[in-house]
N, C-alpha and C positions, 0 to 999 in steps of 0.2 A: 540413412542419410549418407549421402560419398562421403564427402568430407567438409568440414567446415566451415569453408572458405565459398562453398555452395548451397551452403546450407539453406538462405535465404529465399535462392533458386526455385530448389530443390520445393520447398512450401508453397510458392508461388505456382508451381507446376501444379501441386496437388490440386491448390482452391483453381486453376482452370479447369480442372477435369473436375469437378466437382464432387469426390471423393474423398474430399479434405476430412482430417476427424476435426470435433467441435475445438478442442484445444490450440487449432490452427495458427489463429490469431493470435492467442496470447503468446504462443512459440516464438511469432514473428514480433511481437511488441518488443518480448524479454529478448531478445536476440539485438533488434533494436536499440532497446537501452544500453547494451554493451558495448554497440559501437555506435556510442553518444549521437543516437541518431533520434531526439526528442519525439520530434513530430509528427515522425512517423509511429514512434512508440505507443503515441496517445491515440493514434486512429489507429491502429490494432491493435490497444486493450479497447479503446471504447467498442470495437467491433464485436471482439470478444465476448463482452458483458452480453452486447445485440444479442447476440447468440445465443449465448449459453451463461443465461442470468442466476444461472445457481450456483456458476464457476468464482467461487472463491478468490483464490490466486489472481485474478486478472483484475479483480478488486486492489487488490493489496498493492500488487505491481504500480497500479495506476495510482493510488494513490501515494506510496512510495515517493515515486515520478515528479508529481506534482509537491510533497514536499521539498524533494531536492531541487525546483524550481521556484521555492520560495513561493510556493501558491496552495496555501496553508486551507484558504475557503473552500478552493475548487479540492482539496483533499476531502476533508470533513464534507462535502457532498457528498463523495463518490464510496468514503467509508462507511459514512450512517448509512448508506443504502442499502450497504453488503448485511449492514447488521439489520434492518429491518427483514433481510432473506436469512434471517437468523445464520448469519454467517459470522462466525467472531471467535476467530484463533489469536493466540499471541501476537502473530506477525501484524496482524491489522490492527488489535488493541495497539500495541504499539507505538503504529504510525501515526493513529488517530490519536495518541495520548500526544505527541510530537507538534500534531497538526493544531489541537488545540492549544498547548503552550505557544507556540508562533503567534495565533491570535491575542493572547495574554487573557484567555479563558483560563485559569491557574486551576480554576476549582473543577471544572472539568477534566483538567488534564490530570488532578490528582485524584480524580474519583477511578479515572481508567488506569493509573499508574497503582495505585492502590490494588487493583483486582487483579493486575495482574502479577505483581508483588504476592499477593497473596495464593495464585494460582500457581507459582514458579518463583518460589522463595530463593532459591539456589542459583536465578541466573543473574550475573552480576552485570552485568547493561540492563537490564528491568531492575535493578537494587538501585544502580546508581543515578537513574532516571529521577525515581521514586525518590529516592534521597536529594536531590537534587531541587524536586518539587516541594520537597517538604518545606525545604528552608525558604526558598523564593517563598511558599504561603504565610511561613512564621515572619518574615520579613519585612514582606506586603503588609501582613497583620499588625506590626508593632510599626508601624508607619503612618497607624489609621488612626 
C-alpha cells in the first residue's frame, strides 16, 4: 500500500483488476468506519460476508457498526449469522451480548456475558459488562 491517505484508492484499483484478495472489502469497510464514512462501511462488509461468508471479522465489524448506530436488531441479525457459521470469538460474543442488552433481552445478554466471563475471566471490560448485567437482572428481578 503507498500510503494511507491512498489507501482506499489503492483497493479500489485492485477489485478493478480483478485480482482483489477476498478480504478486499472488509479492508475498505474498516478503513471506512475510520473515517466515519457509515454507508459505505455497511456495503463493504455486507459485500464482504457476499464473498467470503466464512470471514469472521467482517461479521463482527458489521455488527459492531450497527451497534454504534444504535441498531441493536440489525446487529443481532448479522451476529447470529456468524454464529450459525460456527463463528464465535470474543469480539462478536461481545457485541452481540451488547446488541442484546440495547433490546432489553437482559437474559440473553447475560447468557452471552456469562460465557464469556467465563472463557476470559481476566479481561476487565467482559467482567464489567457481566457485572453490570448481573445487577440490571437482580434488579429487573426484585421489581417482579
Amino acid at each position: 500500500i503507498p500510503d494511507v491517505e491512498h489507501e482506499a484508492e489503492y483497493y479500489q484499483g485492485l477489485i478493478k483488476t480483478g485480482i482483489a484478495p477476498k478480504p478486499v472489502y472488509f479492508l475498505l469497510g474498516t478503513l471506512s468506519i475510520s473515517h466515519n464514512q457509515t454507508a459505505t462501511a455497511e456495503a463493504n462488509l455486507k459485500r464482504s460476508i457476499e464473498i467470503s461468508p466464512e470471514f469472521g471479522p467482517a461479521y463482527i465489524n458489521l455488527g459492531a457498526l450497527y451497534n454504534s448506530q444504535n441498531k441493536p436488531r440489525e446487529a443481532i441479525t448479522i451476529l447470529e449469522q456468524a454464529r450459525l457459521r460456527h463463528i464465535e470469538t470474543s469480539n462478536l460474543l461481545y457485541n452481540l451480548a451488547v446488541a442484546y442488552h440495547k433490546t432489553d433481552k437482559l437474559n440473553e445478554a447475560l447468557e452471552i456475558a456469562n460465557k464469556l466471563h467465563t472463557q476470559l475471566p481476566n479481561d476487565e471490560s467482559i467482567t464489567q459488562l457481566y457485572e453490570l448485567f448481573i445487577r440490571e437482572s437482580t434488579a429487573s428481578a426484585d421489581k417482579k
